[in-house]
C-alpha positions as CSV (number, residue, x, y, z in Angstrom):
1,X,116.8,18.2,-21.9
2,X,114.6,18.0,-25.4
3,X,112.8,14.7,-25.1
4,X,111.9,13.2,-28.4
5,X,108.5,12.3,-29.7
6,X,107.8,9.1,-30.9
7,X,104.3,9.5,-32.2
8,X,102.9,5.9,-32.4
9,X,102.8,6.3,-28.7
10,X,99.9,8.4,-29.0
11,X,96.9,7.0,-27.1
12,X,98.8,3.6,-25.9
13,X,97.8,2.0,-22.4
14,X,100.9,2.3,-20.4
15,X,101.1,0.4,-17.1
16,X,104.2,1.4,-14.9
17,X,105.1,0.0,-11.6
18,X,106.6,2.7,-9.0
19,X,105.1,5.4,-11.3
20,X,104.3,7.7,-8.8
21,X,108.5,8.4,-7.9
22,X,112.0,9.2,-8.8
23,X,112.8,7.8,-12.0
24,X,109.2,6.0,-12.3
25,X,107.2,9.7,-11.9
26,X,109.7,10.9,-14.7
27,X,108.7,7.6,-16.7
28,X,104.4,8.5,-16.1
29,X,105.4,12.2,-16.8
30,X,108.0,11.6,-20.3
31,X,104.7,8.9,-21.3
32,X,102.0,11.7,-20.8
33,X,104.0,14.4,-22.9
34,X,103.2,11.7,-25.6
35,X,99.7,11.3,-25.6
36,X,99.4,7.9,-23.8
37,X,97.2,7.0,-21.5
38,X,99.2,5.7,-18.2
39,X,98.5,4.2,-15.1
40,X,100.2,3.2,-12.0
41,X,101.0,1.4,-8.7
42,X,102.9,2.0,-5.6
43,X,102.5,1.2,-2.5
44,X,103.0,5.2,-0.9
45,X,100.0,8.2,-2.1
46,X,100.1,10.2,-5.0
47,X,97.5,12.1,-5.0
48,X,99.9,15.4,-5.4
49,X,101.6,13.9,-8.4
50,X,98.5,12.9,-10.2
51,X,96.7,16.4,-9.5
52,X,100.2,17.9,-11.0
53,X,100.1,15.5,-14.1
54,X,96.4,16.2,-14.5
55,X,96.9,20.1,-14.7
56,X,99.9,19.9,-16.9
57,X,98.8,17.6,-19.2
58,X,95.1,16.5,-21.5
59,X,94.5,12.9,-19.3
60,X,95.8,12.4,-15.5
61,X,97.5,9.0,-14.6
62,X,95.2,6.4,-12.9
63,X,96.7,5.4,-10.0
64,X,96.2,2.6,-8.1
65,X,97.5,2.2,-4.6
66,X,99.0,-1.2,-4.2
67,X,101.8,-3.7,-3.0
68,X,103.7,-5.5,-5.7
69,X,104.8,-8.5,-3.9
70,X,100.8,-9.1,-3.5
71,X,100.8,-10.7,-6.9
72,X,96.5,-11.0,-7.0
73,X,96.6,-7.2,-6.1
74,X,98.9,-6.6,-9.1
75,X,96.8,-8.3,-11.1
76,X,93.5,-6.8,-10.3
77,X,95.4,-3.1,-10.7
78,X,96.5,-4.2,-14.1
79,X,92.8,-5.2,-15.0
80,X,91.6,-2.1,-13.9
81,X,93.9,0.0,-15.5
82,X,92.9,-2.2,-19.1
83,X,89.8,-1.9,-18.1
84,X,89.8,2.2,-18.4
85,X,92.2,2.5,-20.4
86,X,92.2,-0.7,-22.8
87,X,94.2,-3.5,-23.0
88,X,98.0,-2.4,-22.1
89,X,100.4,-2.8,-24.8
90,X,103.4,-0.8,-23.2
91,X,104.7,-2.3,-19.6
92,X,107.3,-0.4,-17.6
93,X,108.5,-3.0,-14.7
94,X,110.1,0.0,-12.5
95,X,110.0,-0.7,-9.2
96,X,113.1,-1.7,-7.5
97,X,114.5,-1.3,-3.7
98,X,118.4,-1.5,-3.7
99,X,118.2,-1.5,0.1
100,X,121.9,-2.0,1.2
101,X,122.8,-4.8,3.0
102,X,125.6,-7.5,3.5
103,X,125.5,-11.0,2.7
104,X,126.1,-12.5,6.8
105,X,123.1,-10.2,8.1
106,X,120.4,-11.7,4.9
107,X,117.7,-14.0,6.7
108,X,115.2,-15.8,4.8
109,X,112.4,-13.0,4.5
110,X,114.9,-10.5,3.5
111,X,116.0,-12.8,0.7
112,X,112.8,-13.4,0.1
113,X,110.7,-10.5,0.0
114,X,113.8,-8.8,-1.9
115,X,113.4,-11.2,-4.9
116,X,109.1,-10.6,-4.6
117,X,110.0,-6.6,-4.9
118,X,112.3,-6.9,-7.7
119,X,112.0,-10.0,-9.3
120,X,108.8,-12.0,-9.1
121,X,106.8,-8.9,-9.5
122,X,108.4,-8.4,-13.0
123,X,107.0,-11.6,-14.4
124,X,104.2,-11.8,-12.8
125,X,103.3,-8.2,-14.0
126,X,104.5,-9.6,-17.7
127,X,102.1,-12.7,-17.5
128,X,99.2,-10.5,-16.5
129,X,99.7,-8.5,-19.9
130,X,100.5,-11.0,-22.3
131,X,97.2,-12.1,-23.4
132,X,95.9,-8.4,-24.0
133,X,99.0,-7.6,-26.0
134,X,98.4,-10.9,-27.8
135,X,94.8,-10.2,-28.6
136,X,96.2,-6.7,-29.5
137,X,98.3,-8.0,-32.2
138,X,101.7,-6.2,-30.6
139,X,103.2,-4.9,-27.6
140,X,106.6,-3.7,-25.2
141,X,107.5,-4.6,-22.2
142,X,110.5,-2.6,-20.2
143,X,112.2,-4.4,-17.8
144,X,114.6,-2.4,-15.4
145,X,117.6,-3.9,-14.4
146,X,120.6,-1.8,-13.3
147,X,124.3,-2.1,-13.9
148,X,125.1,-2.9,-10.4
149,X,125.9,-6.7,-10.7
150,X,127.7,-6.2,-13.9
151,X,129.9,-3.6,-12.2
152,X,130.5,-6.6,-9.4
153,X,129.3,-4.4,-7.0
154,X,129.2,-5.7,-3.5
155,X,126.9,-4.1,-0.7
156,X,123.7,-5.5,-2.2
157,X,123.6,-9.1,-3.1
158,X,120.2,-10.2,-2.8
159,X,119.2,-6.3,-4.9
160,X,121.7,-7.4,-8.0
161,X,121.3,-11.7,-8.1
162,X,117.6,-9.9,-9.2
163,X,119.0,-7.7,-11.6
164,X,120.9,-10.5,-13.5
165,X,117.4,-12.5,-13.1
166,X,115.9,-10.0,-14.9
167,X,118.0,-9.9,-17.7
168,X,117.9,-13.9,-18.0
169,X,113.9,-13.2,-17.7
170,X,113.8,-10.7,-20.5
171,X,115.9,-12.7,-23.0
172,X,113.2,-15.9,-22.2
173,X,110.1,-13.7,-22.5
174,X,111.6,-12.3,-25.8
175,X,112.0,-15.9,-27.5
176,X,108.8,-17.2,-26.0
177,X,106.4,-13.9,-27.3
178,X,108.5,-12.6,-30.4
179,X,105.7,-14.5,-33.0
180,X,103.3,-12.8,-30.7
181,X,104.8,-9.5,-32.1
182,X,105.8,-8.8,-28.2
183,X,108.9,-7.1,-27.6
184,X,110.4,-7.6,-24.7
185,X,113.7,-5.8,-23.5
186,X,115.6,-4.5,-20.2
187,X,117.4,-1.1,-19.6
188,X,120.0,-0.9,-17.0
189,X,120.6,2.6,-15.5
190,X,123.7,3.3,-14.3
191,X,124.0,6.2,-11.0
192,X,120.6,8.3,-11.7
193,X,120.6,11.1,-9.5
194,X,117.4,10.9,-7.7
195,X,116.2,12.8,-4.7
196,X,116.3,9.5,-3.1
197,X,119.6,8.8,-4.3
198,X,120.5,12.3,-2.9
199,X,119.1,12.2,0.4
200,X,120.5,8.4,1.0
201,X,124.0,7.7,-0.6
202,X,125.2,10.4,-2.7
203,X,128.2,12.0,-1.3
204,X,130.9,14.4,-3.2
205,X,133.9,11.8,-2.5
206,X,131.3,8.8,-4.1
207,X,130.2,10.9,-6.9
208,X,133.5,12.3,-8.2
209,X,134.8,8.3,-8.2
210,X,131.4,7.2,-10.0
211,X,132.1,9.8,-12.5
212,X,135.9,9.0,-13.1
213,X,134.3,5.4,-14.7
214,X,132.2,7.2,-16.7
215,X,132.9,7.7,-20.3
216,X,130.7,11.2,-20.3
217,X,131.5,13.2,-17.3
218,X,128.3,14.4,-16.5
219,X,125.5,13.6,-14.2
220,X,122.2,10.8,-15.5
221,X,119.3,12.5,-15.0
222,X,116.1,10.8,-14.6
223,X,115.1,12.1,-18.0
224,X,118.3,10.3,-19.1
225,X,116.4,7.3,-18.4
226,X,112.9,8.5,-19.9
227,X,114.1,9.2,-23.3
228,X,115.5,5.4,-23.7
229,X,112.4,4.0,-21.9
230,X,110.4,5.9,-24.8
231,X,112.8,4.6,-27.6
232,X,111.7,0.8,-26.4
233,X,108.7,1.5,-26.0
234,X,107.4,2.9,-29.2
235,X,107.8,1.5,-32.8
236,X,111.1,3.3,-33.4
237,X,112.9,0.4,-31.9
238,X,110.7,-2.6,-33.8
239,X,113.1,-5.1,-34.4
240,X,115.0,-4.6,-30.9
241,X,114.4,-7.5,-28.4
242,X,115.9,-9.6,-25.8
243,X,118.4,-6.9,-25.8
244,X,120.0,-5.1,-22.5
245,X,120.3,-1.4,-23.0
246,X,122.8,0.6,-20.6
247,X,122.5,4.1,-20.0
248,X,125.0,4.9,-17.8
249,X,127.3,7.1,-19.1
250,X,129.7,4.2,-20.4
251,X,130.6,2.5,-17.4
252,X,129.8,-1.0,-18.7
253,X,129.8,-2.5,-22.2
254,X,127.2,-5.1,-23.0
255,X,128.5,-6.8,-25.9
């Protein structure tokens, strides 16, 4: 697909979690093609991806190797990245793990490290940002949730009570920073078709039922998700916040 170019983007420091991946590789790639400097965590290497970037494109992404649920290591990526780059004023909170599982089999450190992967990383990434974006005068912040627990979905309990935390968190964050010139908003994908989604759940007999709910009977792509990622991201979308944007081929409604 075309991607669009949103131009104010130009030389912004972007921080995205899981930017090394799936959907969060597309997300470092989609903000390289528009002149913005990026860096990013994850826990596996990247070394490939970054020597790819770095040939296709002007600037490679810094990456930083690190666990998200280690909240001090989060921080000290996110300074680092400010530190070469300059203060952030676009965060991409992307890393999720939908790991299935049933509600009888959850113990405590499941529970628990679920929510530190794809909850409590999100706001501690957000707090680490704020003041730069504050001294900055402006900044975005993405939040991903997915419409899994407004499908109802079972198979994933602890992976979806996140996702509606996030959306509660973005809406907060919003009210809190909006004088602050900080827009803060969540995107909920619907069924991307990643490798990982592939390789791990997608069969022919699941897919052709995901479609059937969809309004547009075609695949999401992960550049699907990029495009909307760069619409939040960038000035076009200047008076949007607190607001929940589905791309998932009109499955759910959100208002």
């Amino acid at each position: 697909m075309s991607m669009p170019s949103f131009h104010d983007l130009k030389g912004a420091s972007v921080f995205i979690t899981g930017g090394g991946s799936g959907i969060g590789a597309a997300l470092t790639e989609g903000f390289l093609a528009q002149g913005a400097k990026v860096g990013f965590v994850q826990r596996s290497g990247a070394t490939d991806f970054v020597a790819e970037m770095a040939a296709k494109y002007d600037s490679a992404p810094l990456f930083v190797p690190c666990d998200i649920t280690d909240v001090e290591a989060l921080r000290a990526a996110i300074a680092q990245v400010a530190e070469a780059h300059g203060p952030i004023t676009v965060l991409v909170n992307n890393a999720a793990n939908d790991r299935r599982h049933t509600t009888l089999e959850v113990d405590e450190a499941f529970w628990d490290k679920s929510q530190a992967i794809n909850l409590k990383a999100y706001f501690f990434a957000a707090q680490a940002v704020i003041p730069g974006m504050q001294a900055a005068g402006q900044g975005a912040i993405v939040n991903f949730s997915s419409i899994s627990y407004m499908m109802g979905n079972a198979g994933y309990p602890a992976y979806t009570t996140a996702n509606g935390g996030i959306t509660a968190m973005t809406r907060s964050l919003a009210r809190e920073f909006g004088p602050d010139r900080i827009r803060v908003n969540a995107i909920a994908p619907g069924w991307v078709m990643t490798d990982k989604q592939r390789e791990m759940w997608v069969t022919p007999e699941a897919l052709a039922a995901h479609l059937e709910r969809q309004c547009l009977k075609e695949e999401i792509m992960p550049e699907d998700i990029v495009a909307a990622v760069l619409f939040l991201a960038s000035s076009a979308s200047r008076m949007m916040t607190g607001q929940l944007m589905a791309v998932d081929g009109g499955v759910v409604v959100t208002g």
